[in-house]
C-alpha positions in Angstrom: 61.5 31.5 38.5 58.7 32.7 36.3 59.7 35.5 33.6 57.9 38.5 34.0 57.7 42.0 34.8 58.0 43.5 38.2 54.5 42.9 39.7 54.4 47.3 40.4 55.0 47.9 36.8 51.8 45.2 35.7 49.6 47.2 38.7 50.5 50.5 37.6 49.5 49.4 34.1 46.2 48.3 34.5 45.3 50.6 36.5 46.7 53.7 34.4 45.3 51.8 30.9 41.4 52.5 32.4 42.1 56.4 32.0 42.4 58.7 29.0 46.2 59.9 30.1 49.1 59.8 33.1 48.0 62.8 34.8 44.5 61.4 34.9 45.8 58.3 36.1 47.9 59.9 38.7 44.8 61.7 40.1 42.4 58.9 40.8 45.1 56.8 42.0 46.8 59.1 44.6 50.1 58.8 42.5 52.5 61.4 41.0 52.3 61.6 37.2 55.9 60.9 37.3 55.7 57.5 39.4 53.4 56.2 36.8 55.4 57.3 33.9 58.8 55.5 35.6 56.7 52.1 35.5 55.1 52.5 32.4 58.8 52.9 30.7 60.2 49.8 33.4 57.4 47.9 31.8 58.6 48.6 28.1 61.7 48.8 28.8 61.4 44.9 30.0 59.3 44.1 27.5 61.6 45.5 24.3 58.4 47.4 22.6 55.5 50.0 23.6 52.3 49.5 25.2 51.0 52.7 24.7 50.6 55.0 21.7 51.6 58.7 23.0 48.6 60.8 21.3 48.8 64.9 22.2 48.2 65.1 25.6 47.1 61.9 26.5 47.7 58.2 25.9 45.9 55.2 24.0 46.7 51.4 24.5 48.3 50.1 21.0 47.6 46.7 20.0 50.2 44.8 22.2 48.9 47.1 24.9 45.2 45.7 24.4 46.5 42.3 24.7 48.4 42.6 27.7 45.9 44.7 29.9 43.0 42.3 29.0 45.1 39.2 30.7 46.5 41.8 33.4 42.8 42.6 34.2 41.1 38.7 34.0 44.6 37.9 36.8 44.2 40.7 39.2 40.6 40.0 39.2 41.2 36.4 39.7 44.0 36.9 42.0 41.9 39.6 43.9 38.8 37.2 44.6 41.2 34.6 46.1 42.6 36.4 48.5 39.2 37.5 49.6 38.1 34.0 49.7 41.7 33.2 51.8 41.0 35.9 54.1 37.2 35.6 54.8 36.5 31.7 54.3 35.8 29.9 56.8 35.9 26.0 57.6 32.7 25.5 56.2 32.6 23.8 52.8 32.7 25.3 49.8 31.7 23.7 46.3 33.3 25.8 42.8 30.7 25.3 40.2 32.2 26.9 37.0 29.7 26.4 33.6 29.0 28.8 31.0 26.4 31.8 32.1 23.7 30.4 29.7 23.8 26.9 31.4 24.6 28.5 34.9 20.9 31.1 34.5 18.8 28.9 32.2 19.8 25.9 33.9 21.5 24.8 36.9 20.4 28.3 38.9 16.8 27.4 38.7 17.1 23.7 40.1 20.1 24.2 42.9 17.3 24.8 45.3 16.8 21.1 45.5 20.7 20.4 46.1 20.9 22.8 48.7 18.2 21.6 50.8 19.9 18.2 50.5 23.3 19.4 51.9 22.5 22.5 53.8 26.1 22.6 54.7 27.6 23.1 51.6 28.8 26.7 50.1 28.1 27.1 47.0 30.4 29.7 44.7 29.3 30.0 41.0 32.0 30.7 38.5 31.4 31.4 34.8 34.4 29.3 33.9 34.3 26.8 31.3 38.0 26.0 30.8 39.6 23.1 32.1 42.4 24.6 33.4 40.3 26.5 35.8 39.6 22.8 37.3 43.6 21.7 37.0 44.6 24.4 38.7 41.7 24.3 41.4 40.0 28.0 40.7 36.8 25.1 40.4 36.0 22.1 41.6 33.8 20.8 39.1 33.3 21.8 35.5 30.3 21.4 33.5 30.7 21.7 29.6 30.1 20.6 26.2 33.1 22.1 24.8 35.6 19.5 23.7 38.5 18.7 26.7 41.4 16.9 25.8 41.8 13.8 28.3 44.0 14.9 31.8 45.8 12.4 34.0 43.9 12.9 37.6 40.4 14.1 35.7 37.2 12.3 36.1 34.9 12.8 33.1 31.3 12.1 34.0 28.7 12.0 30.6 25.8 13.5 31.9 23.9 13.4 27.9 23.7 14.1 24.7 22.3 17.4 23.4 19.8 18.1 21.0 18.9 21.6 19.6 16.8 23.5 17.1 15.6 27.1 16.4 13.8 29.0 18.9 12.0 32.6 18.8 9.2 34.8 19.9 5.5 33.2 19.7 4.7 36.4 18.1 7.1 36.1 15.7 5.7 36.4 11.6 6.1 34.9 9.6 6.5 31.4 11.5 8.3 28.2 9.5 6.7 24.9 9.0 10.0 23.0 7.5 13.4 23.4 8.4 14.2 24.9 4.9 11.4 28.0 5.6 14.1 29.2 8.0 17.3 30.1 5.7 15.4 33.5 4.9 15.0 34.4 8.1 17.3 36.2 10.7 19.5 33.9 12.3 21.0 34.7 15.7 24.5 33.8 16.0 26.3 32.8 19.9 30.3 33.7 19.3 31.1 30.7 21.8 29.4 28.2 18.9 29.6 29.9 15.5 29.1 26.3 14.3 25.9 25.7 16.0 23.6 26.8 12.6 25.5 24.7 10.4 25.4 21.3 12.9 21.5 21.9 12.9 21.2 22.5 9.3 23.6 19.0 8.8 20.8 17.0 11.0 18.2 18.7 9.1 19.5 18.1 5.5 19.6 21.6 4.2 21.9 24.4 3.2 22.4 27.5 5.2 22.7 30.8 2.7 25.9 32.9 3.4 24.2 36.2 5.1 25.3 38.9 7.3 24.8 37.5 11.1 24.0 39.1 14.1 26.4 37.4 16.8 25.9 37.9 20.4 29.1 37.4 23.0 27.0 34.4 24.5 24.0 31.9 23.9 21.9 33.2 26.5 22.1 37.3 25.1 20.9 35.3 21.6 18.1 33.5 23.4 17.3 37.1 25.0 16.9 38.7 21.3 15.1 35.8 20.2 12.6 36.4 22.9 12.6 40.1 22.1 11.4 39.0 18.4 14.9 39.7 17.2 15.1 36.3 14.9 15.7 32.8 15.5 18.2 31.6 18.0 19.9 27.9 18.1 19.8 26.2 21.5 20.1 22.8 23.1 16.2 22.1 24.5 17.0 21.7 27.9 18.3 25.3 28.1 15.5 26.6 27.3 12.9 24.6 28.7 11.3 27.0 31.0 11.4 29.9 28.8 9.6 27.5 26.2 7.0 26.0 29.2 6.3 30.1 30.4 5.4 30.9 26.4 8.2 33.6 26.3 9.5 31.4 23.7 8.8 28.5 20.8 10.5 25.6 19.1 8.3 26.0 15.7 10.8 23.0 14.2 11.6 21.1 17.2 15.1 19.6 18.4 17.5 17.3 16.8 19.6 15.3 18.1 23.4 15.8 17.6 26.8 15.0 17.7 27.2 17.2 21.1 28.0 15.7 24.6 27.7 17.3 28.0 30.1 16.7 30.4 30.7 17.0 34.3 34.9 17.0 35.2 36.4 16.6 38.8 39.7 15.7 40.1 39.8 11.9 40.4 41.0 13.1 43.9 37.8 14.3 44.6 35.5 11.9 43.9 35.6 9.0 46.3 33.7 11.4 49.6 32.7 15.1 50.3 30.6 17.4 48.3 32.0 16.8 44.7 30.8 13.1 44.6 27.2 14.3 46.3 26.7 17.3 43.6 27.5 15.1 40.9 25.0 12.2 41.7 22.4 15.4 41.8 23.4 16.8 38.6 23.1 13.0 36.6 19.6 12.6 38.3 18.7 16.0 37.7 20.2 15.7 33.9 18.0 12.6 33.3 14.9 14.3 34.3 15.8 17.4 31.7 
């Protein structure tokens, strides 16, 4: 039995932490103030401390409270969109792509065309998932990542390459460098999911990175955005950004280097012997050797 809460109490939670107090709450959500505020205190009760900071005459999430809503809200949203799925799927197959959004729009969204009109019978359902646990516990059916993944008993790893990156930015952008060390004046765009990314360029290109302020964007594909937007320089693996580099929205003034960064394609090894895991993966490895 698992231990948690009563599922009401982690409902009325999420729901009530979205508004400024109870009585707010109450109103949008048809309940009575009191209601809320019995589950709210079952909650804290259960869990021995407070989730919310009492403030006048409303109510703020405290830091535990922060914490628990954002994994309340990520399960009910997961747990939501499966019971759609349940209710409205069909018999029809349906493939679960999950891959970062930067590889899923710069990437694999302009090229499925090709794999659809292959297997016209195949759903396809895009998830920006890049956890392996997402593919254990079947949210996906195939993962696509170049974060590093511990090896699983009943995972197939499939190498699809090797990555190499380098500096990209606006073809207007002034003043433009010539050699790699030109850049460690300028403004360096920063992707949260790779802090390191700079600093494994910089390695490849034998020169030191000065500690700066950085501008850090949530993922690689908002930095590629400011870089096109003339907002610095942002690091990328090439075949990201190839189109972006081929329609002139963006340039590689130093080119790409080749680094210690592999991309891989998982599935469940029960998976991969008929159906449409084995057929998208054969696509992806030709389509990944063409770039």
């Amino acid at each position: 039995m698992r231990q948690l809460p009563i599922l009401r109490a982690l409902q009325t939670f999420e729901a009530a932490a979205r508004y400024p107090s109870f009585s707010a709450a109450a109103a949008a959500l048809g309940m009575t103030h009191g209601a809320i505020s019995h589950q709210i205190r079952a909650l804290e009760d259960w869990l021995g401390k407070k989730v919310f900071d009492r403030r006048g005459n409303g109510v703020v999430l405290n830091a535990d409270g922060q914490r628990l809503y954002q994994v309340c809200s990520q399960s009910f949203s997961m747990l939501e969109q499966e019971v759609h799925q349940i209710r409205t799927s069909t018999h029809e197959p349906v493939l679960s792509i999950g891959c970062s959004t930067t590889l899923l729009s710069y990437w694999l969204l302009p090229r499925i065309d090709k794999f659809l009109e292959a297997k016209p019978d195949v759903s396809l359902r895009f998830q920006t998932r890049s956890d392996i646990s997402a593919l254990t516990s079947r949210y996906i059916d195939v993962l696509i990542t170049s974060d590093p993944v511990s090896p699983l008993t009943g995972i197939h790893a499939t190498r699809l390459g090797n990555a190499r990156i380098g500096p990209v930015c606006a073809p207007d952008r002034c003043p433009i460098p010539r050699q790699p060390h030109d850049i460690t004046d300028m403004p360096l765009l920063h992707a949260s999911s790779r802090l390191d990314a700079w600093e494994e360029w910089a390695d490849e290109a034998g020169i030191g990175l000065r500690k700066r302020k950085m501008l850090i964007f949530e993922t690689l594909s908002l930095s590629i955005e400011a870089a096109c937007s003339g907002l610095g320089f942002a690091m990328t693996p090439d075949f990201v950004v190839r189109s972006e580099l081929e329609r002139g929205r963006l340039i590689a003034p130093l080119g790409f280097l080749a680094v210690e960064r592999t991309t891989w394609l998982y599935m469940r090894e029960s998976d991969t012997q008929s159906g449409s895991v084995p057929a998208f993966r054969n696509w992806l490895i030709e389509n990944a050797a063409l770039g």
